[in-house]
KEKE-3310 file (N, C-alpha, C; in steps of 0.2 Angstrom, whole numbers, plus 5000, padded with zeros to 4 digits):
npx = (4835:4834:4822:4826:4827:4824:4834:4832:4841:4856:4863:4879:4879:4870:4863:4858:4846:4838:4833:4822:4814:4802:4796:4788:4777:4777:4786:4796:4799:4815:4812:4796:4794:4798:4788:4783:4792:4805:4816:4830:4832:4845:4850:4847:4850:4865:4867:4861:4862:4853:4840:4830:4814:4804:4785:4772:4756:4741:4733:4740:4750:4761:4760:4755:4766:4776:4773:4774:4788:4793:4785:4795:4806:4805:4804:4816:4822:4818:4810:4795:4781:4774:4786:4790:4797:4796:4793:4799:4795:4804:4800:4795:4782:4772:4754:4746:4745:4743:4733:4752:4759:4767:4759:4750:4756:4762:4749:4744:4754:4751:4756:4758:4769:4777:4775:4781:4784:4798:4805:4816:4819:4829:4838:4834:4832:4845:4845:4836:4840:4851:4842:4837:4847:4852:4842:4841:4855:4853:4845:4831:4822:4820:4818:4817:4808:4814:4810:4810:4803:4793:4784:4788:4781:4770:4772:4779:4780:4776:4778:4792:4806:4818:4816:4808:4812:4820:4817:4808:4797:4793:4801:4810:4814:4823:4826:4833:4841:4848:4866:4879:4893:4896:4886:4881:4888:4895:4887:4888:4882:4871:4865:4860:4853:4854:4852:4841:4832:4836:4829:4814:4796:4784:4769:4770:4765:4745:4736:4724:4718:4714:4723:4737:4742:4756:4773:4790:4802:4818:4836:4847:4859:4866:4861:4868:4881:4883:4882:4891:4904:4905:4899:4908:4918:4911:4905:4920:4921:4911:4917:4929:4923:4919:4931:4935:4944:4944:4949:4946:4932:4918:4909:4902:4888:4881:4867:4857:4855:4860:4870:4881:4885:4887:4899:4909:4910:4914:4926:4931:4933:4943:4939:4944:4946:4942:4931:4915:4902:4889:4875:4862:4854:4852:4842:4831:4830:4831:4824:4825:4822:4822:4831:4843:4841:4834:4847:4857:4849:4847:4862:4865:4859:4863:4875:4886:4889:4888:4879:4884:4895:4906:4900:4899:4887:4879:4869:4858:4849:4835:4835:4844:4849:4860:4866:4875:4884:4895:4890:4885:4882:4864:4854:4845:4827)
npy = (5198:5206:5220:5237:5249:5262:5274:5283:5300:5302:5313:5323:5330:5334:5343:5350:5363:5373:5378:5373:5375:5370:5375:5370:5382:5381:5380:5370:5368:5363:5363:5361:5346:5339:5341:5327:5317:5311:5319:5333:5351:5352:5339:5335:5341:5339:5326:5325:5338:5344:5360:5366:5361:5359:5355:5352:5360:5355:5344:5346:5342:5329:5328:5343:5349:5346:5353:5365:5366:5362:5373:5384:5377:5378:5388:5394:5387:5392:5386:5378:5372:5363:5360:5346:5331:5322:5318:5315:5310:5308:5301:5293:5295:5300:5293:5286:5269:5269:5280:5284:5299:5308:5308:5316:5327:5331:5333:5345:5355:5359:5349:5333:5326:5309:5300:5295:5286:5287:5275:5277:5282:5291:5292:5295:5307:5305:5298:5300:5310:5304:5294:5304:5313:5302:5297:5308:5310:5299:5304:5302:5308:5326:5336:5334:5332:5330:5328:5330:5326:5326:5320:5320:5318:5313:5301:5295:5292:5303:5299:5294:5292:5289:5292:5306:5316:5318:5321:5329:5341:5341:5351:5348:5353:5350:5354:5344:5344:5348:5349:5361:5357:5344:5343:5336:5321:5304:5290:5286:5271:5260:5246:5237:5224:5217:5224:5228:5230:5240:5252:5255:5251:5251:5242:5232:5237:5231:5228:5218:5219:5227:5238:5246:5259:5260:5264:5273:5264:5264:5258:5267:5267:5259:5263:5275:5269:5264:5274:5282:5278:5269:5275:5287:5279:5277:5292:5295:5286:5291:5304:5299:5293:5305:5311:5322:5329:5330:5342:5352:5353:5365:5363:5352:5342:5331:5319:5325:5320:5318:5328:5325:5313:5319:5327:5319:5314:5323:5322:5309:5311:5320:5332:5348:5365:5374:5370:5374:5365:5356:5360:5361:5352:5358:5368:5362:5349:5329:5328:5318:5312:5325:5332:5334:5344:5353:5358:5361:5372:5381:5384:5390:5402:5408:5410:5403:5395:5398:5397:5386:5381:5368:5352:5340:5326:5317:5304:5293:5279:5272:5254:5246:5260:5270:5282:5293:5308:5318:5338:5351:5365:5372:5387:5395:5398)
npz = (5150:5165:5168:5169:5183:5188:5199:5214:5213:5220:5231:5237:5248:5266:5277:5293:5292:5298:5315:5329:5344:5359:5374:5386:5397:5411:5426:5434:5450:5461:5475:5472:5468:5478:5487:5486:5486:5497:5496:5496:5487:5489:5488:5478:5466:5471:5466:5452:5445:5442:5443:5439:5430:5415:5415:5403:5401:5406:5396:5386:5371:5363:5353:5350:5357:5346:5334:5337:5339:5325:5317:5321:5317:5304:5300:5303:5294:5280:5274:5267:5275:5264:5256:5263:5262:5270:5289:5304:5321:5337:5348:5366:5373:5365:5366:5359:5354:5339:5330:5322:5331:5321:5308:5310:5316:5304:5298:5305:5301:5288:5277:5266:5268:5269:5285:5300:5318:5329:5338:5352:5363:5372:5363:5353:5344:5338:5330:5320:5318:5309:5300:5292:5286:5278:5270:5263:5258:5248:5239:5241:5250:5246:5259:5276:5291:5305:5322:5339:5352:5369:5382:5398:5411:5410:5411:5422:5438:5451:5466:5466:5470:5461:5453:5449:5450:5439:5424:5412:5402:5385:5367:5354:5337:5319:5300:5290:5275:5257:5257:5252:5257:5268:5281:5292:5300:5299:5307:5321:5331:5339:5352:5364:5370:5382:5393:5394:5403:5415:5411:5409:5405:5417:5424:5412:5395:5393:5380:5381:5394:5408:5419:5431:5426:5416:5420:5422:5428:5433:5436:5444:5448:5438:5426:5425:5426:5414:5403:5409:5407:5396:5384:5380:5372:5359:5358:5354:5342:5333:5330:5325:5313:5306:5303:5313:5325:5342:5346:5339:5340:5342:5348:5363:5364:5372:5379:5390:5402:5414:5425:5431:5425:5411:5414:5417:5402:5394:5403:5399:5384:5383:5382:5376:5386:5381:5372:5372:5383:5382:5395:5398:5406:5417:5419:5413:5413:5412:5396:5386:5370:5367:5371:5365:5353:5362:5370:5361:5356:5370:5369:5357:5359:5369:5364:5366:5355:5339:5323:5310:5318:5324:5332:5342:5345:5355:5359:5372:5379:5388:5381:5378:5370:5357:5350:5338:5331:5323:5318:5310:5316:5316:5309:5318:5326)
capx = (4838:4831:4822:4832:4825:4826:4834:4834:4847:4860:4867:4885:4879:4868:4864:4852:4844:4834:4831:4816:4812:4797:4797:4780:4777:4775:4791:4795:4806:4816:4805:4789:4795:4802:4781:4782:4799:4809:4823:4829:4835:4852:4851:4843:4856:4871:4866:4861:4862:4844:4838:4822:4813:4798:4780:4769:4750:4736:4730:4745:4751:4764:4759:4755:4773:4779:4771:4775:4797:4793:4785:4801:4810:4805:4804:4823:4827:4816:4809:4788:4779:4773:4790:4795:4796:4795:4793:4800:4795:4806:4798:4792:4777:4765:4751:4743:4750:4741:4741:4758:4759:4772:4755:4745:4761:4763:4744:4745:4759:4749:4762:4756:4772:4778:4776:4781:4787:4802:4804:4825:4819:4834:4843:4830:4834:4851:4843:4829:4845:4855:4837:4835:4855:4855:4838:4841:4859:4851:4837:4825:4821:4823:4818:4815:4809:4816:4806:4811:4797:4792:4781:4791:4780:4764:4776:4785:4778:4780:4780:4799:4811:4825:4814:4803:4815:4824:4813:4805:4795:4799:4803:4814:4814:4827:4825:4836:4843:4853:4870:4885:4895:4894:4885:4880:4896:4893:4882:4891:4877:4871:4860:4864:4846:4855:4849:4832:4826:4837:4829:4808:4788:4783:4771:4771:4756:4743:4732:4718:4718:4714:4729:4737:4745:4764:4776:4797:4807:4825:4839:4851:4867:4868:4862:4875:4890:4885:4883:4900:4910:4904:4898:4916:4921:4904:4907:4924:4919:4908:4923:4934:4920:4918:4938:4936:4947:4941:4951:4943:4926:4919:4903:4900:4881:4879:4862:4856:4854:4862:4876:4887:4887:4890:4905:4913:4910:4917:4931:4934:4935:4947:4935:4948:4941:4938:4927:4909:4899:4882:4872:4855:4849:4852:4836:4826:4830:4829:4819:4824:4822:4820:4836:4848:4839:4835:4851:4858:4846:4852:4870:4866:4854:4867:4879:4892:4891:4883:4878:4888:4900:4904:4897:4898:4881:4878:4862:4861:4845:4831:4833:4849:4850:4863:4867:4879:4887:4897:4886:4885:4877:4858:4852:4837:4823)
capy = (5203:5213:5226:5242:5251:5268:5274:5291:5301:5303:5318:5322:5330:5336:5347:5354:5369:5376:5374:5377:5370:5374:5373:5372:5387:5381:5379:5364:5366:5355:5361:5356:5340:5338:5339:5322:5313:5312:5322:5340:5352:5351:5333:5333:5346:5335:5320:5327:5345:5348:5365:5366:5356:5361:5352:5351:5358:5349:5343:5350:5334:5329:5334:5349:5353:5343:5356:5373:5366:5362:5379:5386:5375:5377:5398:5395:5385:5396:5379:5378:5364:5357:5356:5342:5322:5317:5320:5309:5311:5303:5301:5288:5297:5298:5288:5281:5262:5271:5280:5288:5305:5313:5310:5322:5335:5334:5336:5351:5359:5356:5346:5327:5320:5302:5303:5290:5289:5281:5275:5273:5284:5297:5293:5296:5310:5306:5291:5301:5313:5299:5293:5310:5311:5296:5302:5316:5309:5294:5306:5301:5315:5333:5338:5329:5336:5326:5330:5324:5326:5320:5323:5316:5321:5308:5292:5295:5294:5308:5297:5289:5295:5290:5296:5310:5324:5318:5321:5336:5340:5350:5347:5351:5351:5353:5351:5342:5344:5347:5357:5359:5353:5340:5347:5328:5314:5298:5290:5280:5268:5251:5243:5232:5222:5213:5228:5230:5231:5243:5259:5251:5254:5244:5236:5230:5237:5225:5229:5218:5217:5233:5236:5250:5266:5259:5273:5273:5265:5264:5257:5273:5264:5252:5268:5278:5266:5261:5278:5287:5272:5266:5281:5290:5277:5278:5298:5294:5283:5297:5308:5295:5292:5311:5313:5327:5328:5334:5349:5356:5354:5372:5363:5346:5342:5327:5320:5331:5314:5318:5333:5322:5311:5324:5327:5312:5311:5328:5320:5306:5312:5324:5340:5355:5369:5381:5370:5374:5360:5358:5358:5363:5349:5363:5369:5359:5342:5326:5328:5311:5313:5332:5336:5337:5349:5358:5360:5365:5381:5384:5385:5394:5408:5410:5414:5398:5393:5399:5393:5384:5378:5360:5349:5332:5323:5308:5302:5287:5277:5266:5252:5252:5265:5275:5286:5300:5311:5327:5340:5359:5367:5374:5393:5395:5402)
capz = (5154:5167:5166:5173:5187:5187:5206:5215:5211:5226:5232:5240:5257:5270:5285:5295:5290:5302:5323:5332:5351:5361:5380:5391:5402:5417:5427:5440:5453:5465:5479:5470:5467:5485:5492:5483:5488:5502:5498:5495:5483:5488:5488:5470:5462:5471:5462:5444:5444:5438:5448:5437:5423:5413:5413:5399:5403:5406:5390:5381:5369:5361:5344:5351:5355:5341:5331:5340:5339:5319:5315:5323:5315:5295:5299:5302:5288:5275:5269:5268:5278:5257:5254:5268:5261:5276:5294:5308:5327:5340:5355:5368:5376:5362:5371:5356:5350:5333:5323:5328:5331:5315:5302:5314:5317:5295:5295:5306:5299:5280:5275:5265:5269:5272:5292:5305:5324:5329:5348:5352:5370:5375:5358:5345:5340:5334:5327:5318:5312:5306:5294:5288:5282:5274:5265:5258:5254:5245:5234:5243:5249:5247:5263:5281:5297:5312:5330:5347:5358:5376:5388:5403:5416:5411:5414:5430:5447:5455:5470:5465:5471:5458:5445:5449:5448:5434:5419:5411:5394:5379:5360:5347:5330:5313:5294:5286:5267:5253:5257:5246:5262:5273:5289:5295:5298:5298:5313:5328:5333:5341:5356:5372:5371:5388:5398:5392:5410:5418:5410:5405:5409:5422:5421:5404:5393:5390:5377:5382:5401:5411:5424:5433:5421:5414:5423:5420:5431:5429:5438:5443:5446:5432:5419:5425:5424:5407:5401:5409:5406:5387:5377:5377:5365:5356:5354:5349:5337:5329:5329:5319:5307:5305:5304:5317:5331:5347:5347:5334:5340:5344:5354:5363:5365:5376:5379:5396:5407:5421:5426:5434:5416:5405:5414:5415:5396:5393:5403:5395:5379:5385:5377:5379:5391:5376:5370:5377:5385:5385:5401:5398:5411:5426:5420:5408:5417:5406:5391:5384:5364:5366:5375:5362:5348:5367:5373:5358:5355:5374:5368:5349:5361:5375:5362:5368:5349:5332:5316:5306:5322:5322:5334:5341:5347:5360:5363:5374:5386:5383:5374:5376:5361:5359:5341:5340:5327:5322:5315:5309:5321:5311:5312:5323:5328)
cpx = (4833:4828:4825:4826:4826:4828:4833:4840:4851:4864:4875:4881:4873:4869:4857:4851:4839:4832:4826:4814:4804:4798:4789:4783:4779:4784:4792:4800:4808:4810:4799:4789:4795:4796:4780:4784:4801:4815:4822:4832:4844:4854:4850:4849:4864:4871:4863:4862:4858:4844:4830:4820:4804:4792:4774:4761:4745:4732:4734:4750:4756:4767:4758:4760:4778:4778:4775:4784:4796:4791:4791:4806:4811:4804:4811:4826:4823:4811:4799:4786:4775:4778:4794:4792:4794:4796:4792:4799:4797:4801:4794:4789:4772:4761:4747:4748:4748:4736:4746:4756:4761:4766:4751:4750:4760:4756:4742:4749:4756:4756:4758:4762:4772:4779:4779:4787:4792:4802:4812:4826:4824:4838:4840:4832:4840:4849:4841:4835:4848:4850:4840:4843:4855:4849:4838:4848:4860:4844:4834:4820:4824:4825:4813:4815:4809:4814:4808:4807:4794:4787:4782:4786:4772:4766:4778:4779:4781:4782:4788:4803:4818:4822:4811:4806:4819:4820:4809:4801:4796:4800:4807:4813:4820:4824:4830:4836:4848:4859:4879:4890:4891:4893:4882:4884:4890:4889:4885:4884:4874:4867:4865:4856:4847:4852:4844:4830:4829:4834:4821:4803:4787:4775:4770:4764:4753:4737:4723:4715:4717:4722:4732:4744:4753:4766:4785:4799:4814:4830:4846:4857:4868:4867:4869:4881:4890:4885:4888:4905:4908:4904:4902:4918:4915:4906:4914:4925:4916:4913:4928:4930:4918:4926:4940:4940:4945:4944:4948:4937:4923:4911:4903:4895:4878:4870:4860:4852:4856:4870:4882:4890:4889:4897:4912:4914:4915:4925:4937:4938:4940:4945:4942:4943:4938:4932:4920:4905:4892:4877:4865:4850:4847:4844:4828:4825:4831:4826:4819:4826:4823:4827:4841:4847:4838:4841:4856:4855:4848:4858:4869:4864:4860:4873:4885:4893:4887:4884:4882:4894:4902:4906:4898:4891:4882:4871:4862:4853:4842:4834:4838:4852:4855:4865:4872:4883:4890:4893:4888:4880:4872:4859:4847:4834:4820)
cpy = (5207:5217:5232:5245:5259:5271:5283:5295:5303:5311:5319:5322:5334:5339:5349:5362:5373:5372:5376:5372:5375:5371:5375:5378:5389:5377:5376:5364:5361:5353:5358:5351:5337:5337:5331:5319:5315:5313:5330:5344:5352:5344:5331:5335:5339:5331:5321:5334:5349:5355:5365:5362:5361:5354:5353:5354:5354:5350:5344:5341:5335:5331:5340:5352:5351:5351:5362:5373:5366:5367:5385:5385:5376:5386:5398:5392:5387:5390:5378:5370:5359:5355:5349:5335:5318:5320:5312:5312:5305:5306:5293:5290:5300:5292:5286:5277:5265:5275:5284:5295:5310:5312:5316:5328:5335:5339:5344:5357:5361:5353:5336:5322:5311:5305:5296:5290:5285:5280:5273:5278:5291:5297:5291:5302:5312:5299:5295:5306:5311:5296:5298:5310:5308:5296:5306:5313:5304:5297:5304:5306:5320:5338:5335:5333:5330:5331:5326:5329:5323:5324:5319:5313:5314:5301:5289:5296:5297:5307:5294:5293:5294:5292:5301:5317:5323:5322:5326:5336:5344:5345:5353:5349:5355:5350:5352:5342:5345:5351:5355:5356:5352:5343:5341:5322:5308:5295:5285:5277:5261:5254:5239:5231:5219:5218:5232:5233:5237:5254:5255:5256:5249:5245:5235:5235:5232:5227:5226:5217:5224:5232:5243:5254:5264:5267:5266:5269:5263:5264:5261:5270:5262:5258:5272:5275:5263:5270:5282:5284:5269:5271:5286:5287:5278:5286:5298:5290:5289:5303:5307:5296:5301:5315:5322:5326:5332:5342:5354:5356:5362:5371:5354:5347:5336:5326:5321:5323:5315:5322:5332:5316:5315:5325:5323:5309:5314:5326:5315:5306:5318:5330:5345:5360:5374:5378:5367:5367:5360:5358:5363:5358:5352:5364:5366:5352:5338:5326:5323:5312:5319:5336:5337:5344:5356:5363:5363:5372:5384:5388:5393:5403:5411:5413:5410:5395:5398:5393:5390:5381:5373:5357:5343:5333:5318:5310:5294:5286:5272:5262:5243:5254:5268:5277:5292:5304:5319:5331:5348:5361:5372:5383:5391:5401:5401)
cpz = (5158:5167:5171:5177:5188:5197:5207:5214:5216:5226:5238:5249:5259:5276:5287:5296:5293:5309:5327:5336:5355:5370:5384:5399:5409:5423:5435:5443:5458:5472:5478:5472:5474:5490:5490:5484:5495:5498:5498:5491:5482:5484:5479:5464:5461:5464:5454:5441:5441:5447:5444:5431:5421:5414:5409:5404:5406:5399:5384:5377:5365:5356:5344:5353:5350:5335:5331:5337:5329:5315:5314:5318:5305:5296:5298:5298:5281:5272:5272:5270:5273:5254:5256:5264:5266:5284:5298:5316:5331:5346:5360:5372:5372:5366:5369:5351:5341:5332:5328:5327:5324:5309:5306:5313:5308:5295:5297:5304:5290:5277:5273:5265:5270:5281:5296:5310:5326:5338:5349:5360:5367:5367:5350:5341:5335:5329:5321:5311:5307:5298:5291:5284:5276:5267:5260:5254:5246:5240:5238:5244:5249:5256:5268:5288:5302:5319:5335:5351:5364:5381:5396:5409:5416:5412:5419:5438:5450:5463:5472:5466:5468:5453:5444:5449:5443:5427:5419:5403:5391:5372:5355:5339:5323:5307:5293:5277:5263:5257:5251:5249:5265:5279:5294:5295:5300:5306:5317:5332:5334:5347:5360:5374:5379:5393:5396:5398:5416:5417:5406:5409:5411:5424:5416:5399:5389:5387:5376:5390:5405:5418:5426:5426:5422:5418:5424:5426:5429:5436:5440:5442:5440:5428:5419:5423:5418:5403:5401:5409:5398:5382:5376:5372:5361:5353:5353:5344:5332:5326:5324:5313:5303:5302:5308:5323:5337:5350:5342:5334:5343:5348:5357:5366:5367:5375:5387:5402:5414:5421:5426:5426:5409:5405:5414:5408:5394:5396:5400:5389:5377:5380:5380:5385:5387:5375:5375:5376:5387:5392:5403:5404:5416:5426:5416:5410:5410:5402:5386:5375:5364:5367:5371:5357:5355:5369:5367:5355:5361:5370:5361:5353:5366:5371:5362:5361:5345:5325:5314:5311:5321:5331:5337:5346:5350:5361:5365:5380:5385:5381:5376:5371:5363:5350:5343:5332:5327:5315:5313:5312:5314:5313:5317:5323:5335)
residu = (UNK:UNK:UNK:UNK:UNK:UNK:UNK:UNK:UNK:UNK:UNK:UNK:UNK:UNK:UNK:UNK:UNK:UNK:UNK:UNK:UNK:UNK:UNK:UNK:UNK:UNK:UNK:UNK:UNK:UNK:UNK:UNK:UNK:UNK:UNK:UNK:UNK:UNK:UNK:UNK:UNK:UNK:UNK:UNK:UNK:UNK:UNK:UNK:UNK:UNK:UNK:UNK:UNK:UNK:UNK:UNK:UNK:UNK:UNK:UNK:UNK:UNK:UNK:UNK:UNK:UNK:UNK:UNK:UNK:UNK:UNK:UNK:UNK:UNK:UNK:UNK:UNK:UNK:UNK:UNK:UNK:UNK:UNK:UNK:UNK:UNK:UNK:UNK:UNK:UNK:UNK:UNK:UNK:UNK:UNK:UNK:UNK:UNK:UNK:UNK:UNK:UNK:UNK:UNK:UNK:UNK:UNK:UNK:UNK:UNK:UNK:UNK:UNK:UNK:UNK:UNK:UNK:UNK:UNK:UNK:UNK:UNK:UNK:UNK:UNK:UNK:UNK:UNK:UNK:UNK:UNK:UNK:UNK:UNK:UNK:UNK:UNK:UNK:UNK:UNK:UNK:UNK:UNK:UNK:UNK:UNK:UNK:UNK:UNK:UNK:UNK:UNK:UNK:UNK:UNK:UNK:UNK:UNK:UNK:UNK:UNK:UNK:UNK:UNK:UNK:UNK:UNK:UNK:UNK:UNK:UNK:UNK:UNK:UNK:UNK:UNK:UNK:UNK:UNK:UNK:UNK:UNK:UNK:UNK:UNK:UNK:UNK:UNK:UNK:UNK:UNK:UNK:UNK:UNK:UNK:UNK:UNK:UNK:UNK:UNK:UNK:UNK:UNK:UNK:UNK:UNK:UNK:UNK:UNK:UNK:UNK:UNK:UNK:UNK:UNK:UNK:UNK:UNK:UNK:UNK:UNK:UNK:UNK:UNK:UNK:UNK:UNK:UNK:UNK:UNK:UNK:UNK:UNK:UNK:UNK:UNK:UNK:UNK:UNK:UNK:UNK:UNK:UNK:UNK:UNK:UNK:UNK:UNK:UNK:UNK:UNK:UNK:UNK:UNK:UNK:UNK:UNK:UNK:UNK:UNK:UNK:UNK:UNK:UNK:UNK:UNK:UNK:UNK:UNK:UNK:UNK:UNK:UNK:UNK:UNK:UNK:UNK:UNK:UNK:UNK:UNK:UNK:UNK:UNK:UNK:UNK:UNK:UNK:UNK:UNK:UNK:UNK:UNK:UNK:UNK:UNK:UNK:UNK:UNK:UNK:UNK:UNK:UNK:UNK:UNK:UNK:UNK:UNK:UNK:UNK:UNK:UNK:UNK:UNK:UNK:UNK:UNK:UNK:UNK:UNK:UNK:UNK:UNK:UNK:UNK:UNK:UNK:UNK:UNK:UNK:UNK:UNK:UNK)
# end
């Protein structure tokens, strides 16, 4: 016979218990941008509806706003940085292949968690949420810090003109853990490897070869008509799996891609008009992993949702990743 195995002990449900984002100081607008590209702010707004975005200092890193959103983030969920199991940071602008970033944010946080970073681009953070859930919900752990962080601004040529006004830097952060209800549904999520190329870094990085500094580029048409044409059923998916119906949501929280995609989603899924629609891009632009935990403290700070609301998530780019779920919206700080 076997010997038996002793497993963790599972718990019914999850949520997240505290939200905390960090925005760099310095604020970029369409004119900046516009010494750089031929075009102009109108032109910029038409086509995404970005007016401003933030940029990360000089020297200001990852882990350094990874940190600032997760101090945030564990003041509003009471929860001390020795009590976390683990710490997950999405992002695809850490600039070392190793080690990843999320052991340096634990060790600065003093936290001896399990750490490690995940790359799923624009739709890490639902990804990262999705782990943490399933964690906590599976014993494993008690308590899990999930981070979307980017520093957009060091991968893009400011010389492009499909990409140089898009993208912006900034990070969020929530802890994940027990709750007596479910404040995390089930996670609507998949990949389309077939369109690896139309959202990548070019040129490749070559680890022994010197060669000019990888920067984004990406295919606008093609992102867009996969994005406002697929990820309606995607977050209707996540809505089934949640047995939430769209009328009863009291937030939708897209991921801040682009103005004109948001609303096409929010169409599709025939969102009512009560229910508030995020659109933190105006000012924040894309922050890629960052954007959903952003544009949510937008929403909770403006007062268009609170605590305990419920939620649906899409996050969707890279990869092509896309993850989405209904959620109870966190406290904040």
């Amino acid at each position: 016979m076997p010997t038996l195995i002793r497993t963790a002990e599972p718990v019914a449900a999850s949520a997240m218990l505290g939200l905390g984002v960090y925005r760099p100081e310095r604020v970029v607008t369409n004119e900046e941008i516009c010494q750089h590209i031929d075009s102009t702010d109108e032109w910029i707004q038409s086509r995404s509806g970005i007016k401003n975005r933030r940029f990360a200092a000089e020297g200001e890193t990852v882990i350094d706003m990874s940190v600032a959103a997760a101090r945030k983030a564990l003041d509003a969920s009471g929860i001390e940085a020795d009590q976390l199991d683990c710490v997950i940071v999405a992002t695809l602008t850490h600039t070392q292949h190793t080690p990843a970033a999320a052991p340096r944010v634990a060790d600065r946080l003093g936290s001896s968690a399990a750490a490690f970073d995940l790359s799923a681009a624009c739709a890490g953070f639902c990804h990262g949420l999705a782990l943490a859930s399933d964690m906590v919900r599976g014993g494993t752990a008690a308590y899990v810090l999930v981070v979307g962080a980017e520093r957009m601004s060091q991968i893009v040529d400011p010389t492009d003109r499909g990409t140089a006004f898009i993208f912006g830097d900034g990070a969020g952060a929530v802890v994940v853990g027990r709750a007596d209800v479910a404040g995390i549904g089930p996670v609507a999520w998949g990949s389309d490897g077939s369109q690896h190329d139309v959202i990548a870094q070019h040129p490749e990085c070559d680890l022994v070869h010197e060669g000019p500094k990888p920067v984004l580029h990406m295919e606008g048409t093609a992102v867009f008509r996969w994005a406002a044409f697929s990820m309606g059923k995607v977050a209707q998916e996540a809505l089934d799996l949640a047995g939430v119906d769209v009328e009863n949501l009291d937030a939708f929280v897209p991921h801040q891609a682009n103005l004109r995609i948001v609303d096409m989603l929010t169409k599709s899924l025939n969102v009512p008009e009560h229910v508030p629609v995020a659109r933190d891009i105006i000012d924040s632009g894309n922050t890629s992993a960052a954007s959903i935990p952003l544009a949510m403290d937008t929403m909770l700070r403006n007062g268009e949702a609170k605590p305990g609301d419920t939620a649906l998530l899409i996050g969707f780019g890279a990869g092509l990743s896309y993850a989405g779920q209904v959620v109870a919206l966190p406290a904040f700080a």
